[in-house]
C-alpha positions in Angstrom: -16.9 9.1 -30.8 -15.5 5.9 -29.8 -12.5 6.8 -31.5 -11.8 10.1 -29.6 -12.4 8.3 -26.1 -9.7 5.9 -26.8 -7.4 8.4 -27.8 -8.2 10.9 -25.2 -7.4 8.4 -22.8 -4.4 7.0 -24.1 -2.8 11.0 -24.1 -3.8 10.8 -20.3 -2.0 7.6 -19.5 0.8 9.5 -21.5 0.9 12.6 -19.4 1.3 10.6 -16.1 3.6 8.2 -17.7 5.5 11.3 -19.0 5.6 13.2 -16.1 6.7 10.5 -13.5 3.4 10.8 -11.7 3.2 7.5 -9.6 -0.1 6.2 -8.1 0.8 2.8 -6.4 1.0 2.8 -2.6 3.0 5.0 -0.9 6.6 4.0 1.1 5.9 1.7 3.9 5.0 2.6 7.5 7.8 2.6 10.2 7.4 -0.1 12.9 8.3 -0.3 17.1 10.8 -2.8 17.3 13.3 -4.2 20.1 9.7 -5.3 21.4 9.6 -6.9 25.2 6.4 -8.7 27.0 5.8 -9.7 30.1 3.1 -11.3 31.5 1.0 -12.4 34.6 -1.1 -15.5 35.1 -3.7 -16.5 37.0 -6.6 -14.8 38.1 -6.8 -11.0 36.8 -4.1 -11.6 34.3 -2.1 -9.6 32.2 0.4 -8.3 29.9 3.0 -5.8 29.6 4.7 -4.9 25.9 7.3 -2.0 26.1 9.3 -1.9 22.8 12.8 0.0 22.6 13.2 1.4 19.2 12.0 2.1 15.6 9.5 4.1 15.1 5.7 3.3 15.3 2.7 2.2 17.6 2.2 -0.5 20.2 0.2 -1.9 22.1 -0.4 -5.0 24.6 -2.9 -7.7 23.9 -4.8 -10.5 26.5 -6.4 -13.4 25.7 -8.2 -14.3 29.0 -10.8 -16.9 29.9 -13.1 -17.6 32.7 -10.9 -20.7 33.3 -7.3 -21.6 33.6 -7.8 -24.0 31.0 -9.2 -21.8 28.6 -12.1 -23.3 27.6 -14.9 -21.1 29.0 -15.6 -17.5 27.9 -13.0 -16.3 26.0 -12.3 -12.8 25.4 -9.8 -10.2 23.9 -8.1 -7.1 26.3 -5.7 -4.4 24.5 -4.1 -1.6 26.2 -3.7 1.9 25.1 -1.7 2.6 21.8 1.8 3.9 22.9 5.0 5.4 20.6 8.4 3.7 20.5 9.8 6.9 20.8 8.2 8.2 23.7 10.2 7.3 27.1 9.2 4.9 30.2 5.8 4.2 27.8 4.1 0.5 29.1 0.9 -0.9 27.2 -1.0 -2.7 29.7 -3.5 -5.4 28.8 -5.9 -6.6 32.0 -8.1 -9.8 32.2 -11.2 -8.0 33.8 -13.2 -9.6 35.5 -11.4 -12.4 37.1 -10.5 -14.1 34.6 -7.2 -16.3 33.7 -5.0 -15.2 31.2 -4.2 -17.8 28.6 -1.8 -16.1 26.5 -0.7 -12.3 25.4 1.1 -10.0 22.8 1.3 -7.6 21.1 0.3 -5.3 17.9 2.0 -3.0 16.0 0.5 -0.2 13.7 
């Protein structure tokens, strides 16, 4: 019985082998690139990312505090997901709340 498992599985790993089937990961996702930021400090904070080409997501990121320093209350802001192809298309990240911005940026998917 043993036997017959063995072999039935090595035909398998034949046929897809055979046929050209491939099953690692697929090409890799297109990226936004020609990326720009700009940002606003002080009080209510925040940050703009526009990017120019490629083709993929965006979106602007905050990192705000309750201080200018940055060492009280911390938190995370993102703005919406935009497309590099899509025209006049800002991400917007705002420090609610009154708080500082201590630095920004932004993500791609």
């Amino acid at each position: 019985m043993m036997m017959k498992r063995t072999l039935a599985k090595l035909a398998l790993v034949g046929v897809v082998v055979g046929t050209g089937i491939t099953l690692g990961a697929g090409p890799a996702a297109a990226q936004a690139g020609n990326c720009q930021l700009q940002k606003g400090y002080g009080a209510n904070g925040w940050t703009i990312a526009r990017c120019y080409g490629g083709e993929g997501y965006y979106r602007a990121i905050a990192y705000c505090a309750d201080n200018p320093q940055g060492t009280i209350g911390l938190s995370r802001f993102v703005g919406g997901w935009r497309h590099s192809t899509w025209t006049d298309q800002n991400s917007m990240a705002n420090c609610n709340g009154n708080k500082y911005l201590i630095d920004g940026g932004y993500e791609l998917a």
